[in-house]
C-alpha positions as CSV (number, residue, x, y, z in Angstrom):
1,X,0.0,0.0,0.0
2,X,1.8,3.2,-1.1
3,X,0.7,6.0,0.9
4,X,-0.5,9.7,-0.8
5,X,1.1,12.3,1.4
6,X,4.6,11.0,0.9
7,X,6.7,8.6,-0.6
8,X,6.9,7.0,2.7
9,X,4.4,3.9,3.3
10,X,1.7,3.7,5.5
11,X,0.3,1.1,7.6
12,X,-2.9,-0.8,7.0
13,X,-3.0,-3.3,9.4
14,X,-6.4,-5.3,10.7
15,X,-8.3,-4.4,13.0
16,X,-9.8,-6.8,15.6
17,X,-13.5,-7.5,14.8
18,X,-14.3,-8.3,18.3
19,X,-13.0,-8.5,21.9
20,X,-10.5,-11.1,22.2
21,X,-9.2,-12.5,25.7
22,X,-5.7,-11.2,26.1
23,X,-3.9,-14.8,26.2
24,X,-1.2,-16.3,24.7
25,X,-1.9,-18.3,21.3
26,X,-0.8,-21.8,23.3
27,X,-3.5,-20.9,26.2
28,X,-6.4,-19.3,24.4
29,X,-7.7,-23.2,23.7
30,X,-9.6,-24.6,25.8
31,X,-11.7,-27.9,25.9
32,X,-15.6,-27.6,24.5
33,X,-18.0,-26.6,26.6
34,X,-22.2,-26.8,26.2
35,X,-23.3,-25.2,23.2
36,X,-25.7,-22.1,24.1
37,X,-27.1,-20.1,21.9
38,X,-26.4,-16.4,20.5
39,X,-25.7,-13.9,23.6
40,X,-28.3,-10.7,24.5
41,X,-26.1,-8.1,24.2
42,X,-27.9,-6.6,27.2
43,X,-26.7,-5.3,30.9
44,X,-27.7,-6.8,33.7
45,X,-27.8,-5.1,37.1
46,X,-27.1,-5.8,40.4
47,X,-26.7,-9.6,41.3
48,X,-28.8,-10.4,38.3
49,X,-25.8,-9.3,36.6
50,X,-23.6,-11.0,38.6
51,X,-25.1,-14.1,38.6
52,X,-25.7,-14.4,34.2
53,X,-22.1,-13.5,33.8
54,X,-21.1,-16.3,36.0
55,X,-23.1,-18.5,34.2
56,X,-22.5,-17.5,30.9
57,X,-18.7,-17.9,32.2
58,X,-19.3,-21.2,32.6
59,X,-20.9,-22.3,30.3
60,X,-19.3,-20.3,27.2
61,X,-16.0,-19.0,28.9
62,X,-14.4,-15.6,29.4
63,X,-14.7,-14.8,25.4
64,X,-18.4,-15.1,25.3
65,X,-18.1,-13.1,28.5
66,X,-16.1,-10.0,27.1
67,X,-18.8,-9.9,24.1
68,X,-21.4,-9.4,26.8
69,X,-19.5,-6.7,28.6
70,X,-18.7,-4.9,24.8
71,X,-22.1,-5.8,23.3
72,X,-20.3,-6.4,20.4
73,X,-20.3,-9.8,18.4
74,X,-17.5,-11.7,16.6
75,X,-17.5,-10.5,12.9
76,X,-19.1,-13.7,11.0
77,X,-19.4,-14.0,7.3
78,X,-23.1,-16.2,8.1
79,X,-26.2,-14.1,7.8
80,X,-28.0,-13.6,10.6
81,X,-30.4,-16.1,10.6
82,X,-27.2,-18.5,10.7
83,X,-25.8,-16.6,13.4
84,X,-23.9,-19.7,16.0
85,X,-22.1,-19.5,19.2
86,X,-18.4,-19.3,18.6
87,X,-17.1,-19.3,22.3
88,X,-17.4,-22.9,22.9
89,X,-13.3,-23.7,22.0
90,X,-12.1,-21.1,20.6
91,X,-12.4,-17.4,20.3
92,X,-11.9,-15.5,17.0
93,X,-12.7,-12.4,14.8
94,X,-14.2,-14.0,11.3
95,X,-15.5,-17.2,10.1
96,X,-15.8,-18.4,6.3
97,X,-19.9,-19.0,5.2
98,X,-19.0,-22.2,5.2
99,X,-17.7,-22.4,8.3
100,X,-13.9,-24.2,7.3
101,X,-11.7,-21.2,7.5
102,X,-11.6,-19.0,10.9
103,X,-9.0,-16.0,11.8
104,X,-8.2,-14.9,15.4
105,X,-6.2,-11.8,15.5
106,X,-3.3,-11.3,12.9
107,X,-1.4,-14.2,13.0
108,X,-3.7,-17.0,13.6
109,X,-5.8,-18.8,11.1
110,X,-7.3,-22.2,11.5
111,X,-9.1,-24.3,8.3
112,X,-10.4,-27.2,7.4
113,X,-8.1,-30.4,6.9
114,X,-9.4,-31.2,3.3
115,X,-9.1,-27.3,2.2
116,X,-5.6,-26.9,3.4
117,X,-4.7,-30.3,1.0
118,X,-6.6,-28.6,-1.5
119,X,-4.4,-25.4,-1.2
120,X,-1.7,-27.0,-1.6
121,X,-2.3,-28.8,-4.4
122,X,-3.2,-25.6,-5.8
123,X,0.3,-23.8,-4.5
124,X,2.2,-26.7,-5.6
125,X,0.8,-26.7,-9.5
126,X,2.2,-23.5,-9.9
127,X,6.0,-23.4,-10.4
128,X,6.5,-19.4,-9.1
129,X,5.1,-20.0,-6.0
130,X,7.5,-20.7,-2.7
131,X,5.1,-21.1,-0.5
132,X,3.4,-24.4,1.3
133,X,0.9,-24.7,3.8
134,X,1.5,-27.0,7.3
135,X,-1.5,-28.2,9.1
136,X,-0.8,-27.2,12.9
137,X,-2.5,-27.9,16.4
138,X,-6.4,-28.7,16.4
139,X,-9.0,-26.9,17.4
140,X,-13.0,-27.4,17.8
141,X,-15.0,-24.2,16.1
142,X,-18.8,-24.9,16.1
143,X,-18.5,-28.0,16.7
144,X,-16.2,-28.8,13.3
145,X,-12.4,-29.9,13.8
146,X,-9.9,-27.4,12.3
147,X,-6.3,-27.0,12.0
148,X,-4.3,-24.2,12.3
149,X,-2.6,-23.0,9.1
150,X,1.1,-22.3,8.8
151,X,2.6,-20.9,5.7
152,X,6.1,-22.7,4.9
153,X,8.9,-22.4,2.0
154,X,8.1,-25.5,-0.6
155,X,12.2,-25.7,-0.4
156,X,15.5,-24.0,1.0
157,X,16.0,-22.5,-2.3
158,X,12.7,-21.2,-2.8
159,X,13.3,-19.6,0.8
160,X,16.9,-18.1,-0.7
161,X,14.8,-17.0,-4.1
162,X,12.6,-15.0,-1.5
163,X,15.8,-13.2,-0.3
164,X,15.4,-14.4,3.2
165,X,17.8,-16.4,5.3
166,X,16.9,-20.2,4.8
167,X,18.2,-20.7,8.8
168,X,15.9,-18.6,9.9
169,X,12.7,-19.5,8.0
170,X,10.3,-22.5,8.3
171,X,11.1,-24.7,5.6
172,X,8.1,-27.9,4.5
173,X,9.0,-30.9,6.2
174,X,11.1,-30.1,9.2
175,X,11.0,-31.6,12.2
176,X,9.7,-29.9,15.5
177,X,13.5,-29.1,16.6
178,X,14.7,-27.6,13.7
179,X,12.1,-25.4,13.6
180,X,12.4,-24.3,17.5
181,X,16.1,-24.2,16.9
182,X,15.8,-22.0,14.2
183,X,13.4,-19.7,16.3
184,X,15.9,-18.9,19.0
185,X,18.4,-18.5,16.3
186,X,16.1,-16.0,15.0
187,X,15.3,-14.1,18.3
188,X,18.8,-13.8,19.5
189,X,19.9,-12.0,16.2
190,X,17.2,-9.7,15.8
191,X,18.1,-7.9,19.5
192,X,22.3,-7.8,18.1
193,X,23.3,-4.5,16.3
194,X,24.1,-4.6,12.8
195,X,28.0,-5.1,13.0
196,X,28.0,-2.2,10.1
197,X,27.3,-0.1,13.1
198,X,30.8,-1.1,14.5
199,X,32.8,-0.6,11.5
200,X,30.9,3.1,11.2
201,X,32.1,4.1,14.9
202,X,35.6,2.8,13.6
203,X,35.6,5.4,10.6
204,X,34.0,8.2,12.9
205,X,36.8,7.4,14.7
206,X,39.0,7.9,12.3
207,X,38.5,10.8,10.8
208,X,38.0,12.7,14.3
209,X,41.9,11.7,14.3
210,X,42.9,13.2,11.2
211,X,43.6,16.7,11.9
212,X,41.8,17.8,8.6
213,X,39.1,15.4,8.3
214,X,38.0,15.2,4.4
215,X,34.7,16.8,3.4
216,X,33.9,14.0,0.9
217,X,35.0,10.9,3.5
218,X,32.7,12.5,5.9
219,X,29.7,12.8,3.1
220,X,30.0,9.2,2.9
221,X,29.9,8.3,6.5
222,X,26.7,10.3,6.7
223,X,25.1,8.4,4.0
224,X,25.8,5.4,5.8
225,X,24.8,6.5,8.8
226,X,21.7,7.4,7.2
227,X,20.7,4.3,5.7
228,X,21.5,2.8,9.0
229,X,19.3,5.0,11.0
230,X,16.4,4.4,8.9
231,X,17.3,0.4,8.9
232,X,17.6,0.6,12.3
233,X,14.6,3.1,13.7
234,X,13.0,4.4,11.4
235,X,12.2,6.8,9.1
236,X,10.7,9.4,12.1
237,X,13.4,8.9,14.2
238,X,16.5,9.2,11.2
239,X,14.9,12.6,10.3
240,X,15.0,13.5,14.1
241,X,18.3,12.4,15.3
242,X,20.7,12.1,12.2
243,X,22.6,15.8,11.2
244,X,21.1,17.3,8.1
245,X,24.6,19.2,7.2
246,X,27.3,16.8,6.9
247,X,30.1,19.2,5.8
248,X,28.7,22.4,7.5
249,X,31.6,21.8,10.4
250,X,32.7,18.5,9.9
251,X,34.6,17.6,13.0
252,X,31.5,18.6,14.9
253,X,29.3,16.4,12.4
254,X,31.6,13.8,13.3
255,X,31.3,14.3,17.1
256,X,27.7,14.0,16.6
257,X,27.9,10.9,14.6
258,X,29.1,9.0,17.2
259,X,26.6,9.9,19.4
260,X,23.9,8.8,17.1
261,X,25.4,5.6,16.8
262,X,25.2,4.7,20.4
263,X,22.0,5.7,20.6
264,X,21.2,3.8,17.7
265,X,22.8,0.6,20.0
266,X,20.8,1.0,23.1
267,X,17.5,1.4,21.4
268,X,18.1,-0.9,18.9
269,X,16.8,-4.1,21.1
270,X,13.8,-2.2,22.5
271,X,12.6,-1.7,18.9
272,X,13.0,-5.3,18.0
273,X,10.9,-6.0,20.8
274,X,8.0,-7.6,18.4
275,X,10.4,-9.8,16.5
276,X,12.0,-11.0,19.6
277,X,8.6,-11.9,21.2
278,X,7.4,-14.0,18.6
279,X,6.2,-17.4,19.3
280,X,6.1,-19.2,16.3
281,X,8.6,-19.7,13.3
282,X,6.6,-17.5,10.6
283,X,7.6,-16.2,7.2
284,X,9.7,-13.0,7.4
285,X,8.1,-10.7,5.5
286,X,9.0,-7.4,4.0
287,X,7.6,-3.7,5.5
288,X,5.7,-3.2,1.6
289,X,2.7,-5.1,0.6
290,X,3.5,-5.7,-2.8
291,X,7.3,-7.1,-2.1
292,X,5.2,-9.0,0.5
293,X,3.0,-11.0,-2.1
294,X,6.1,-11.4,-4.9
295,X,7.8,-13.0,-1.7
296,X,4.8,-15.6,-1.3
297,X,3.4,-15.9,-4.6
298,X,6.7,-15.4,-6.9
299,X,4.9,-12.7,-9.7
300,X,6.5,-9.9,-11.4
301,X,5.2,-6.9,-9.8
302,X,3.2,-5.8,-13.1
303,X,1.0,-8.8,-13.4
304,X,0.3,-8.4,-9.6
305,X,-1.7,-5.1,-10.5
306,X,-4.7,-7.1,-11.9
307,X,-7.8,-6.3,-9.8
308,X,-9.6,-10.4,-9.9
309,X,-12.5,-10.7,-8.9
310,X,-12.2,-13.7,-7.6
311,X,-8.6,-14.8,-7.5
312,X,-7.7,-18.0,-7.2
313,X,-4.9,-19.8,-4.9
314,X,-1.7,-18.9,-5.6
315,X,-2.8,-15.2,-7.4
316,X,-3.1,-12.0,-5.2
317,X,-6.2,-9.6,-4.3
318,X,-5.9,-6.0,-5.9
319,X,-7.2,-3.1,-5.2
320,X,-6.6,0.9,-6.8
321,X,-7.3,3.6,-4.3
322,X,-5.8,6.3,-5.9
323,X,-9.4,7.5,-6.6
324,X,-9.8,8.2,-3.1
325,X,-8.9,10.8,-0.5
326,X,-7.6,8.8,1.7
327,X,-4.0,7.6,3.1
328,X,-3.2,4.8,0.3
329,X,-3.0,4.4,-3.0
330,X,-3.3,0.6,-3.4
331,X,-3.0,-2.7,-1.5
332,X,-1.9,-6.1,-2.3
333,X,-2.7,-9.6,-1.1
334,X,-1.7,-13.3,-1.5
335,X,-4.6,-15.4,-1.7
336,X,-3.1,-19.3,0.2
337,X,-7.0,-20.6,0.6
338,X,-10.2,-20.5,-0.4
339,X,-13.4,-22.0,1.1
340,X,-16.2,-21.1,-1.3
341,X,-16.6,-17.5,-2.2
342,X,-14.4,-16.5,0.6
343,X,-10.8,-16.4,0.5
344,X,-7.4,-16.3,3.1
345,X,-4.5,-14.3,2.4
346,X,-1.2,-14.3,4.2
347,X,-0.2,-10.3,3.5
348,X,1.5,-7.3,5.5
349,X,0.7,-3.5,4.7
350,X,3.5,-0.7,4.7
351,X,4.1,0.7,8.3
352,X,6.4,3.5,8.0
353,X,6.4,4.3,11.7
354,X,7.7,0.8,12.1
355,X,11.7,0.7,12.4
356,X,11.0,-3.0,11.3
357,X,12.1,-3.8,7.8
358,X,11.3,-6.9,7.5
359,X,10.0,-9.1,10.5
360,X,7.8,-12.2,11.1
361,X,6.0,-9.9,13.0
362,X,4.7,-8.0,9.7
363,X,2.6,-10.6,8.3
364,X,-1.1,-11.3,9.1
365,X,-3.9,-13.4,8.0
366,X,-7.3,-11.5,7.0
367,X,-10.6,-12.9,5.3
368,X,-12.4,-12.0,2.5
369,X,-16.1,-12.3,1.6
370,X,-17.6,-12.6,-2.5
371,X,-16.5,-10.0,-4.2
372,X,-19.6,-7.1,-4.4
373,X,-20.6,-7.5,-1.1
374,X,-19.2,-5.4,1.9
375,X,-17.2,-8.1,3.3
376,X,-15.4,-8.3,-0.1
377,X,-11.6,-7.0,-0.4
378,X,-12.1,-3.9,-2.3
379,X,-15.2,-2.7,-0.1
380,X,-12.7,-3.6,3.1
381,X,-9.8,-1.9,1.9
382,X,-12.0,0.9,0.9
383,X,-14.0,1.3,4.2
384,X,-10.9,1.4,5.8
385,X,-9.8,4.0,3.7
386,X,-12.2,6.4,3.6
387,X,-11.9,5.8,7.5
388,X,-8.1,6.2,7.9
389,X,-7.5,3.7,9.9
390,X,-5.6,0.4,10.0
């Protein structure tokens, strides 16, 4: 998504479609309790109150609870008059029609056993596309058995086509070990400096020493201190921080430098904090939703800028907003599933607040409805447009 005001991106990340418990994606599970049916979205009082939300606890658990509280349902792609409970296992923001494919926050998506062979049937009949899908831990939706869905590279060398690091990356058919191996591999190096920054301190360095530091030596160490900036923190806190002038007074530039870079070393953890957090080996994707969909789906970026109606597996969503006021001119979208008219993508969206690059905290799953309705891709992208938010 490429923002209007700027060329700088700008974020369009889902939003939650209903209260979720704050737990951790290994706890939120829990074993199925009695169906009931659809919660009143009405307050009590008193120890009426008291006494419904305690039941309702118990019988539904503390997500059919916080619904109460909000008076605010999950987000279901069913009509009304198919409206079910959806607190009895699992809590979660949309459902397919059909009931096979469900999303809970960004990075969660669970589907049907049958659909996720289907998908990657789909994925693997198309030679430019990297990507696999893994069937994960169960859970019971409604009373139907799903799995959770984890996007994979097919290979290693589909991984390296992607520009990522194969050692960091879930690759198909690993073992359990590898993959938690490779997760604390990941986590430690994202919290470690670039070692750039070291060799940048040692030319600072240098040149402060030289009794006449030169102008065009100096130019270049603020170009590199630049890009290192922005890699590092961001685009808000280079312009901030970083010297505009580089050969204004050059030993002072220099002075300042140095300063910057250790600045850029003590935060540079802290701003990694997502990526170090994560629980779960994803696919690192890039801080630009187009780069994110060529990563997936492997398509030049000028057939990606085909607005389908309907696209199948292994194609991308579409959508031109430049005909709008609003913050973004386009989004992108790589379709991994289907389940009737309704479709899953694995995407990210442009954040340029976020000193994150690329991260496996970047990508998200969302769901689409038919295409002409309002839960369709274009009307979703276009709501949240008009709406500015993300």
């Amino acid at each position: 998504m490429t923002g209007k005001e700027s060329d700088l991106m700008y974020a369009r990340l889902p939003r939650r479609q209903g209260p979720l418990p704050e737990q951790t994606a290994e706890t939120n599970r829990r074993l199925p309790g009695p169906a009931i049916g659809p919660v009143a979205h009405r307050h009590g009082t008193g120890d009426a109150a008291a006494a419904h939300l305690a039941a309702l606890q118990r019988s539904a658990g503390n997500a059919a609870v916080a619904r109460t509280l909000s008076r605010t349902p999950v987000q279901r792609y069913a009509g009304p008059a198919e409206e079910r409970d959806v607190a009895d296992t699992a809590s979660y923001d949309r459902i397919s029609q059909n009931g096979k494919i469900a999303v809970s926050g960004r990075q969660e998506a669970y589907a049907d056993a049958a659909l996720i062979d289907e998908a990657n049937g789909a994925l693997a009949a198309l030679d430019r596309v990297r990507i696999r899908l893994e069937a994960g831990r169960e859970v019971r939706i409604d009373g139907r058995v799903l799995r959770r869905v984890l996007p994979v590279f097919a290979t290693r060398e589909a991984a390296e086509e992607a520009r990522t690091n194969p050692d960091h990356e879930p690759i198909a058919g690993e073992d359990a070990q590898t993959r938690q191996n490779k997760l604390a591999s990941y986590r430690q190096s994202v919290v470690e400096p670039p070692a750039a920054l070291g060799r940048l301190l040692e030319d600072v360095t240098r040149l402060l020493n030289a009794r006449s530091p030169d102008k065009r030596a100096v130019g270049e160490v603020h170009q590199r201190l630049l890009r290192l900036a922005l890699d590092a923190l961001g685009a808000g806190w280079a312009a901030g921080n970083v010297p505009v002038d580089p050969t204004r007074d050059t030993t002072e530039y220099l002075k300042t430098a140095g300063k910057v870079i250790g600045e850029i070393v003590v935060k540079y953890a802290d701003s990694r904090q997502p990526e170090s957090a994560i629980r779960d080996l994803l696919i690192t994707m890039p801080n630009d939703c187009q780069a994110g969909a060529q990563r997936l789906l492997g398509i030049a970026g000028g057939d990606l800028q085909q607005a389908r109606p309907d696209p199948a597996i292994g194609e991308n969503h579409y959508v031109n907003l430049s005909d709008m006021n609003g913050r973004w001119n386009n989004h992108f979208a790589a379709v991994i599933m289907r389940d009737g008219d309704d479709s899953l993508t694995f995407e990210t969206a442009a954040d340029s607040t976020s000193p994150i690059g690329e991260g496996k905290s970047l990508g998200y799953f969302a769901l689409y409805g038919r295409h002409g309705t309002d839960q369709s891709f274009g009307a979703d992208l276009r709501r949240q447009n008009a709406g500015g938010g993300g």
